[in-house]
GUZA-76517 format. One record per residue (C-alpha): residue number from 1; x, y, z. Coordinates in nm, 4 decimals. Layout:
# residues N
k | east | north | up
NUM | X | Y | Z
...
This chain:
# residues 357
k | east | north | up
1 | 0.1129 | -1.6299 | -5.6601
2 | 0.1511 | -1.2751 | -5.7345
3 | 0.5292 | -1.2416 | -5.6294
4 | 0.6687 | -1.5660 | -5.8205
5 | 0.4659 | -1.4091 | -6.1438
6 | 0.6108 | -1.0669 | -6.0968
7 | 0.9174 | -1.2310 | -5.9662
8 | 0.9181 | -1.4013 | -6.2980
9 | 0.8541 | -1.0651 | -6.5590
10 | 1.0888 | -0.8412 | -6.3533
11 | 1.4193 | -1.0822 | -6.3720
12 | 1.3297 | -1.1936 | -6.7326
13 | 1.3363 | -0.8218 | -6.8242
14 | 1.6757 | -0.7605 | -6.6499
15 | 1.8163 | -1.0884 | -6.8684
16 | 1.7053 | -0.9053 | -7.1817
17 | 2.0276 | -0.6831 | -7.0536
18 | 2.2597 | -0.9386 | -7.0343
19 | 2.4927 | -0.9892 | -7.3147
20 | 2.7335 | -1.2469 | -7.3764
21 | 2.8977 | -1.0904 | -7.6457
22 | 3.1506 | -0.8828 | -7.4519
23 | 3.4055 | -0.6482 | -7.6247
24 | 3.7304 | -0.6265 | -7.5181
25 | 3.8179 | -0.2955 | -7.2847
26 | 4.0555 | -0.0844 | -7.3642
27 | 4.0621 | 0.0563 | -7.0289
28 | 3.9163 | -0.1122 | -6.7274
29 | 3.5590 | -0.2078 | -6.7996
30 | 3.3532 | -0.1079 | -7.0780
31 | 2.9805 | -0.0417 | -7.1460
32 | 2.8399 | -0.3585 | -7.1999
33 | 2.9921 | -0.5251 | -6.9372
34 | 2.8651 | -0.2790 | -6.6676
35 | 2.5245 | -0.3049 | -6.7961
36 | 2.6135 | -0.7456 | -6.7793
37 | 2.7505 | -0.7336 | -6.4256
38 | 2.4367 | -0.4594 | -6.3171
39 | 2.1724 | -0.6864 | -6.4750
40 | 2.3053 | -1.0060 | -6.3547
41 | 2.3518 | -0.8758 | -5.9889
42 | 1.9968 | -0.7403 | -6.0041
43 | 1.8712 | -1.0889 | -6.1104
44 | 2.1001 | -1.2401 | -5.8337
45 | 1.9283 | -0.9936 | -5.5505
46 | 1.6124 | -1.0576 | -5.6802
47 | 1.5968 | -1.4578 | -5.7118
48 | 1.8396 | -1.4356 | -5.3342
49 | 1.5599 | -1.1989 | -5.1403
50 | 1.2654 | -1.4302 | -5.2358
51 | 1.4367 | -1.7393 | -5.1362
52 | 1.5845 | -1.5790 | -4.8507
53 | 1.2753 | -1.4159 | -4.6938
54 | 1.0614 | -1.7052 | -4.7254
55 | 0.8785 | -1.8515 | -4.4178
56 | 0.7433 | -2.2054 | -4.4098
57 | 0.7454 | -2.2450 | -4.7446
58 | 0.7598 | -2.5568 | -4.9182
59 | 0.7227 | -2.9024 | -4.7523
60 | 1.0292 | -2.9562 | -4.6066
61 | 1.1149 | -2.6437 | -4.4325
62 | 0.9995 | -2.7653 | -4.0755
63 | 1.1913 | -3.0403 | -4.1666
64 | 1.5437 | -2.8700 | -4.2255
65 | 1.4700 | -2.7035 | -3.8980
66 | 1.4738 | -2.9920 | -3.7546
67 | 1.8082 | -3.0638 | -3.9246
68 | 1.9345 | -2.7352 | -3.8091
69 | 1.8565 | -2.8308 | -3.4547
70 | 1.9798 | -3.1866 | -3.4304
71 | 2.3265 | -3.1578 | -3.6469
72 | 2.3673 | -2.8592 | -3.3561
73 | 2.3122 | -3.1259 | -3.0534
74 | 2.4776 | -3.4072 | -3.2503
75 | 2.1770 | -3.6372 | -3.2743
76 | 2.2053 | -3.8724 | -3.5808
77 | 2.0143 | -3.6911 | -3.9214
78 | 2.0126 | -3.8683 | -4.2574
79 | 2.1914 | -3.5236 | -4.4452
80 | 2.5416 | -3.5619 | -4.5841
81 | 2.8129 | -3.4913 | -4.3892
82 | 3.0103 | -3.2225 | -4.5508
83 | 2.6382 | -3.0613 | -4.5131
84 | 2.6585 | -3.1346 | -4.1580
85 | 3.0023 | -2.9760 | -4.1449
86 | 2.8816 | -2.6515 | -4.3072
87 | 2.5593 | -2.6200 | -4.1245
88 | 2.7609 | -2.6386 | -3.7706
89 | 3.0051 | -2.3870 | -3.8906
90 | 2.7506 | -2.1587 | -3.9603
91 | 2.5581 | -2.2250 | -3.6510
92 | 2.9322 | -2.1552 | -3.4298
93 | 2.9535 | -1.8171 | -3.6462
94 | 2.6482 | -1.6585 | -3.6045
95 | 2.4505 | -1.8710 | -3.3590
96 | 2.2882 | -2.2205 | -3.3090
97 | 1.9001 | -2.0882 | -3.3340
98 | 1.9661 | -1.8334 | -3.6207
99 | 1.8015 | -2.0643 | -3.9088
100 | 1.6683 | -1.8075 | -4.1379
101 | 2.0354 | -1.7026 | -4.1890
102 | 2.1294 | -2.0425 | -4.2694
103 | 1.8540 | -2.0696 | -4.5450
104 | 1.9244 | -1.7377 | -4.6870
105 | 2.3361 | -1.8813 | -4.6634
106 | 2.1963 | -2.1821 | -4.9487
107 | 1.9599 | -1.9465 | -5.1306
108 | 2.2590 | -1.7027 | -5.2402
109 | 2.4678 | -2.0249 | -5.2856
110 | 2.1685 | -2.2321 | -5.5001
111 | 2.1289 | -1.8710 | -5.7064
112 | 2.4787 | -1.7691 | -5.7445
113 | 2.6249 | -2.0828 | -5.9173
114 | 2.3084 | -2.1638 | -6.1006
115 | 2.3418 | -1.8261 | -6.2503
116 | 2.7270 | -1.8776 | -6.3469
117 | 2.6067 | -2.1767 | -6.5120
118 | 2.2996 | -2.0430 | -6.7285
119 | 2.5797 | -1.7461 | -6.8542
120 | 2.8064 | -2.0061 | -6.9413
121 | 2.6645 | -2.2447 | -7.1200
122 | 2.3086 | -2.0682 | -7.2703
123 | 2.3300 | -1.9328 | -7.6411
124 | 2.1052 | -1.7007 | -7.5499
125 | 2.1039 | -1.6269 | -7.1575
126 | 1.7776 | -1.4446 | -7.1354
127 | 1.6111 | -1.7487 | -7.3518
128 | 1.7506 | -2.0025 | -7.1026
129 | 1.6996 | -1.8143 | -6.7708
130 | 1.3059 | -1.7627 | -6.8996
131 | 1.2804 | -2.1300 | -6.9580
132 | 1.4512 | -2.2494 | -6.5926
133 | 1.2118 | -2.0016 | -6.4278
134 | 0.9082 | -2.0970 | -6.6400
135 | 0.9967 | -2.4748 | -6.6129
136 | 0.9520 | -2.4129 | -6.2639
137 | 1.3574 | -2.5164 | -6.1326
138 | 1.3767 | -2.1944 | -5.9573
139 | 1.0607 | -2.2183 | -5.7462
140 | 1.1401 | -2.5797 | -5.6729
141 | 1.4688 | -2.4773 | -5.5223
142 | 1.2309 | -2.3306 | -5.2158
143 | 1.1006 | -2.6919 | -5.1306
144 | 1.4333 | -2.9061 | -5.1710
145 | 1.7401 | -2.6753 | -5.0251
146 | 2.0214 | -2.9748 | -5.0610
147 | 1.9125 | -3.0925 | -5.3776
148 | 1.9086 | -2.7665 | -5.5815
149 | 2.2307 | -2.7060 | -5.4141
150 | 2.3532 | -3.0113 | -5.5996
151 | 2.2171 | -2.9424 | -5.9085
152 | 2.3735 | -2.5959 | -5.9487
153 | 2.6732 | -2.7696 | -5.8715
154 | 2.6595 | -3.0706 | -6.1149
155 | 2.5573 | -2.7296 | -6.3903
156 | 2.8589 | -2.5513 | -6.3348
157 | 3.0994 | -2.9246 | -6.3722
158 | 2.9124 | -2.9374 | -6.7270
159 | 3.1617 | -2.6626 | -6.8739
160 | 3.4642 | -2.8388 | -6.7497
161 | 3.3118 | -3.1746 | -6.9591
162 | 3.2929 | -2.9936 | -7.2242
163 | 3.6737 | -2.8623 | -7.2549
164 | 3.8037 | -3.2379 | -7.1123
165 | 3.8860 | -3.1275 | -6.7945
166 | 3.7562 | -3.4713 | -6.6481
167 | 3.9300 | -3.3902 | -6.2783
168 | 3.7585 | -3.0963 | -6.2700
169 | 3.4488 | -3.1914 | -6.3908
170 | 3.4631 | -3.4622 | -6.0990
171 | 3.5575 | -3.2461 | -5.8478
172 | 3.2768 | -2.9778 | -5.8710
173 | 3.0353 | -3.2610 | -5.8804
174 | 3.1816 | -3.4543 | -5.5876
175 | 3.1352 | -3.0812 | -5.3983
176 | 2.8032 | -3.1168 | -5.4899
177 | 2.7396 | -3.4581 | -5.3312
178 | 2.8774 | -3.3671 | -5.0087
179 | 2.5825 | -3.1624 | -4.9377
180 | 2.3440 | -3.3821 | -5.1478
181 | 2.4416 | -3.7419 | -5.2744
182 | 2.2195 | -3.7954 | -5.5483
183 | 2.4816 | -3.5581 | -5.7557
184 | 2.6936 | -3.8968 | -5.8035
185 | 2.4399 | -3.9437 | -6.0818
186 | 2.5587 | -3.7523 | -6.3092
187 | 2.9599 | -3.8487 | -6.3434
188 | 2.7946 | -4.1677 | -6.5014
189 | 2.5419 | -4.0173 | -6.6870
190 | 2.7048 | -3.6757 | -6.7962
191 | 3.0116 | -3.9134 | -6.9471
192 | 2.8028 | -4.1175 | -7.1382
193 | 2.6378 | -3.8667 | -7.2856
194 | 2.9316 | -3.6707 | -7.4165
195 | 3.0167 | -3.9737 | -7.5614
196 | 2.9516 | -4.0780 | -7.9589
197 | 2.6612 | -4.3043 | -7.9870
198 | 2.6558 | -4.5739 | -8.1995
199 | 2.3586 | -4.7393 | -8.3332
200 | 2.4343 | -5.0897 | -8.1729
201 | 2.4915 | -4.8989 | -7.8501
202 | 2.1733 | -4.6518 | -7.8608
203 | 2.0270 | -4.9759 | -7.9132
204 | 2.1660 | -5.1475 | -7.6068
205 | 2.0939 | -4.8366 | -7.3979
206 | 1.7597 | -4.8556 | -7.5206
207 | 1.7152 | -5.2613 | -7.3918
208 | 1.8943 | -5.1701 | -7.1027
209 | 1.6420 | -4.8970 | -6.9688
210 | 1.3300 | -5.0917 | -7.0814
211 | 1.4698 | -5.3518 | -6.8476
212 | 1.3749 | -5.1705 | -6.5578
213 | 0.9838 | -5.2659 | -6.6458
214 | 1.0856 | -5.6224 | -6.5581
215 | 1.3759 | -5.6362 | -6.3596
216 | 1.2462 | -5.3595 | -6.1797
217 | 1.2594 | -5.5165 | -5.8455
218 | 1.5967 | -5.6587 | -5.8841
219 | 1.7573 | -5.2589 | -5.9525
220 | 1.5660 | -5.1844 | -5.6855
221 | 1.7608 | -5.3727 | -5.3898
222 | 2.0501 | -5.2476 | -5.5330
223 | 1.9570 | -4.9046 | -5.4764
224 | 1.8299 | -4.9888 | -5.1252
225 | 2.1727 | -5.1685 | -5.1118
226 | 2.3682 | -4.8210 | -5.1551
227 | 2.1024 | -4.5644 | -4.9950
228 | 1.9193 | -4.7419 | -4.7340
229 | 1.8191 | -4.3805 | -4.6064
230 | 1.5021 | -4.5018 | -4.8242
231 | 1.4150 | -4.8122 | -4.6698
232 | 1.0835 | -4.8711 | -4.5210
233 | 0.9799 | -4.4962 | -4.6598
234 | 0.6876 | -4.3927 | -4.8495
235 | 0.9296 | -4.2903 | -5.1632
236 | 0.9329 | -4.6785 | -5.2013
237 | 0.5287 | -4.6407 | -5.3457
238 | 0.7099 | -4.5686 | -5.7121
239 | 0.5347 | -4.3585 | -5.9941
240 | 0.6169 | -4.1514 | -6.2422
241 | 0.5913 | -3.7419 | -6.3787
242 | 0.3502 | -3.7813 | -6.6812
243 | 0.4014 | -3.4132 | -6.6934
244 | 0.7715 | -3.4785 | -6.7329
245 | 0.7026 | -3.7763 | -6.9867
246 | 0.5196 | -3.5319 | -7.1978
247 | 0.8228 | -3.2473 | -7.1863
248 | 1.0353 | -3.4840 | -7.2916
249 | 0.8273 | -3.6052 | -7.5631
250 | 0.7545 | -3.2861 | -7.6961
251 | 1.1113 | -3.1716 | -7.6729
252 | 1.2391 | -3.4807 | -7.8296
253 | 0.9942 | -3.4464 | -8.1636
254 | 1.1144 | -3.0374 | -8.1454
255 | 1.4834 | -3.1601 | -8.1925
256 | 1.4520 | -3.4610 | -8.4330
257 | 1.2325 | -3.2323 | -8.6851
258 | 1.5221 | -2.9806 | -8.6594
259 | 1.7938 | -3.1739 | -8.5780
260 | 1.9696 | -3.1497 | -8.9438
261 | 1.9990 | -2.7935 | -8.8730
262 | 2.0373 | -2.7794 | -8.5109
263 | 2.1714 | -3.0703 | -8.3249
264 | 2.3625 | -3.2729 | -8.5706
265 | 2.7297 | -3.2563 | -8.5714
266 | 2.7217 | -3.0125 | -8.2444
267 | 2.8845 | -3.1496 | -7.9153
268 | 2.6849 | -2.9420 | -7.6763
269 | 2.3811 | -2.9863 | -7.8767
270 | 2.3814 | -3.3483 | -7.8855
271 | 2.5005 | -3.3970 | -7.5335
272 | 2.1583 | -3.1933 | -7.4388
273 | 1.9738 | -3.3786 | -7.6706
274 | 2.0872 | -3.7181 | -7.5458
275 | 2.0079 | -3.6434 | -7.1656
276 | 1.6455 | -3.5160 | -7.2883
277 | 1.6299 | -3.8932 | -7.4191
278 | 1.7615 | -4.0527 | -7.1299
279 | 1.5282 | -3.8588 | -6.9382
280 | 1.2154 | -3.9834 | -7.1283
281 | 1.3361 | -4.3578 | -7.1092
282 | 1.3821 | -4.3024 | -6.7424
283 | 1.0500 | -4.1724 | -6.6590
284 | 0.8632 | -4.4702 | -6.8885
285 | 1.0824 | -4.7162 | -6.7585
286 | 1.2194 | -4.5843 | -6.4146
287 | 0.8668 | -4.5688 | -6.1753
288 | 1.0215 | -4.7989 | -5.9411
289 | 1.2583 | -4.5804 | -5.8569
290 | 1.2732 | -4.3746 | -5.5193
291 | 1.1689 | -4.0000 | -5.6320
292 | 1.2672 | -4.0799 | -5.9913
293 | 1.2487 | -3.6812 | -6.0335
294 | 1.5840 | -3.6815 | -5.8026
295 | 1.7559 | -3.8403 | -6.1194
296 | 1.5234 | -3.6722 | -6.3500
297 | 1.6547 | -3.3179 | -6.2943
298 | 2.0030 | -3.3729 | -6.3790
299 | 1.8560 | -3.4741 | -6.6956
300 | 1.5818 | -3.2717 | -6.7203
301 | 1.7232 | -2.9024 | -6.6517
302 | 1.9412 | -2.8944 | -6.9737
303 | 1.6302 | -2.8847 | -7.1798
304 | 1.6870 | -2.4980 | -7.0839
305 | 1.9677 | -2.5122 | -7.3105
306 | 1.8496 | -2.7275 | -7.5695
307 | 1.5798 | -2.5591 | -7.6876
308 | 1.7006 | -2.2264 | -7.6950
309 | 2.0217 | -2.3506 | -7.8718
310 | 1.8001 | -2.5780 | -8.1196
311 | 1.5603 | -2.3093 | -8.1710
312 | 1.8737 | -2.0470 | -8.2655
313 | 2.0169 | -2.2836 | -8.4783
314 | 1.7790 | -2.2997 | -8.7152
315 | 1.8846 | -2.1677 | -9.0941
316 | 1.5610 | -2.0381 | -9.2099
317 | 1.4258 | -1.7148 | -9.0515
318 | 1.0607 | -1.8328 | -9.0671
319 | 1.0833 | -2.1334 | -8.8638
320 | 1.2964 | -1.9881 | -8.6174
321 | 1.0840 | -1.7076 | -8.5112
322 | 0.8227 | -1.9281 | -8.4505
323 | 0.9796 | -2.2090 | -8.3144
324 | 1.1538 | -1.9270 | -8.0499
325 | 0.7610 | -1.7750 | -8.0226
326 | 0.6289 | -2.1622 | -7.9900
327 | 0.8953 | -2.2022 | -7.7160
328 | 0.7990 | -1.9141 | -7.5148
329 | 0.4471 | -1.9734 | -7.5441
330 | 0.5013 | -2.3551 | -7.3931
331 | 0.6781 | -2.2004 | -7.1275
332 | 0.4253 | -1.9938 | -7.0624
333 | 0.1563 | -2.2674 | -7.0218
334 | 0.3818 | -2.4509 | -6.7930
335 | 0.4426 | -2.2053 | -6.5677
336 | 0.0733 | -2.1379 | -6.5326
337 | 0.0707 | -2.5117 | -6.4752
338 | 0.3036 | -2.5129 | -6.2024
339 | 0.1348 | -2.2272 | -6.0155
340 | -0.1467 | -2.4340 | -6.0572
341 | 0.0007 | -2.7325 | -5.8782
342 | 0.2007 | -2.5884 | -5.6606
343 | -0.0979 | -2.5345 | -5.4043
344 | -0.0620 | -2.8664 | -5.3425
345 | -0.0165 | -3.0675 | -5.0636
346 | 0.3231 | -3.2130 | -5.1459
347 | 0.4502 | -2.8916 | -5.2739
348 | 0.3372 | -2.6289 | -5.0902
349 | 0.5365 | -2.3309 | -5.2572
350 | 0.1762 | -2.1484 | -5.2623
351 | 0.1059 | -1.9237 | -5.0600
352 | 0.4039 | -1.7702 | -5.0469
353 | 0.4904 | -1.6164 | -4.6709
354 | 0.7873 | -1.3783 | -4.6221
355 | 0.9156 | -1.3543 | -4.2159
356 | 0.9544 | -0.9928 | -4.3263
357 | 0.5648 | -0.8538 | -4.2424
């Protein structure tokens, strides 16, 4: 427990160094970008040598070395090709047994581009990197090596949304898929969000998710239909995150009591602020999906921008300090939270073991 905490001070403190507000050089490279490109390399070590020099931990790493062993002997595994691809081309470069390399390969991959995307779109990078480490996204990245993969992925297309660049945006995200499908999600979902919502078509949305509490069964097939990886598996029980259903909640009251101020009129902003709703409707109305958090995520992780771009937004000084203080505190409590849990039996991040003593 100690190392994520300390894990979690140290790299905070190096974000307080990070700047976005870069002047110009006159020659070469000034000042402040130095002191950017030494914090943000610093973080990057940091976040790469903990992932990298983990051993069995989280509840899937004998499981990826199983994947490591049979994509080497060509026996039939349920990852994603292009996955498959990479993994063997590592495995021919530096040998078929040498699996801590090949985690540490996704840990520097998972951390680099996660990092390119929390500089790029944060208001405030050290605000948003405290709230992905204290919402636990970082840690959770040890368990699920694919899926993180993905996510970074389908967090650096969000940019290209933004400016329009819709082949772009596509691309990145169909890179992601190839080593984790569930990224598909989000060329849906990340388009309708950047789109204007209407009432009659909140509305609809609104109908249309609660119908998952009836037709339930019916969405269900279909999903089987397109990922039958999941038949006959015990991530066909359902459920739900309550914990997640309460985030959402919370952060959805935090933006509609600001949202004059902070959300209204603002592209980004409201883009954030309708995945944090789409997020909360799936959750109440999604439990019969398989691992509902798989969707979740892509929804869920932009609440690291949301709040500290809500929060920043506010006019009056008063309510902005402690809404930023408020913030930090709730981060706080869920981070203590999700040490808490992740002792568990389906997490196992805790205790952590390094294969370096």
């Amino acid at each position: 427990m100690i190392v994520y905490i300390v894990l979690l001070l140290v790299t905070t403190a190096a974000a307080f160094f990070v700047s976005k507000q870069e002047a110009l050089p006159v020659r070469g490279m000034n000042r402040r970008m130095f002191v950017n490109r030494i914090s943000l390399c610093a973080i990057f070590f940091l976040l790469s040598a903990v992932s990298a020099a983990r051993y069995y931990v989280g509840n899937d790493y004998g499981r990826y070395e199983d994947h490591f062993y049979n994509i080497w002997y060509g026996y039939v595994v349920p990852t994603e090709r292009g996955f498959n691809v990479l993994v063997k081309c590592l495995q021919t470069l530096f040998g078929k047994d040498n699996y801590l390399l090949l985690f540490a390969f996704f840990a520097f991959v998972t951390v680099f581009f996660t990092l390119k995307a929390l500089y790029t779109l944060s208001a405030s990078f050290v605000f948003s990197f405290y709230l992905f480490m204290a919402f636990g996204y970082y840690y959770q990245s040890l368990n699920t090596v694919r899926y993180y993969v993905a996510v970074a992925f389908a967090l650096c297309a969000i940019p290209y949304l933004f400016r329009k660049s819709y082949a772009k945006f596509v691309l990145v995200v169909v890179l992601g898929a190839m080593i984790h499908k569930s990224a598909l999600v989000v060329l849906p979902v990340y388009l309708l969000a950047d789109c204007h919502w209407k009432r009659w078509q909140t509305a609809l949305l609104s109908v249309l998710a609660a119908s998952g509490l009836v037709f339930g069964d019916f969405y269900l097939k279909m999903i089987l239909y397109l990922y039958p990886t999941y038949r006959n598996t015990i991530y066909l029980e359902g459920g739900t995150s309550y914990v997640n259903i309460v985030r959402c909640l919370l952060v959805l009251l935090f933006c509609l009591f600001f949202y004059r101020d902070a959300i209204q009129n603002n592209r980004q902003m409201l883009f954030y602020f309708r995945l944090n709703v789409a997020a909360l409707m799936l959750y109440l109305c999604g439990s019969f999906l398989p691992e509902v958090s798989r969707i979740g995520t892509y929804l869920t992780v932009t609440q690291v921008f949301l709040l500290p771009g809500a929060a920043l937004r506010i006019t009056d000084q008063r309510k902005r300090k402690a809404a930023v203080i408020g913030i930090t505190a709730f981060g706080a409590v869920y981070f203590a939270a999700f040490l808490y849990k992740a002792y568990g039996e389906l997490v196992k991040l805790l205790p952590y073991h390094t294969w370096l003593f």
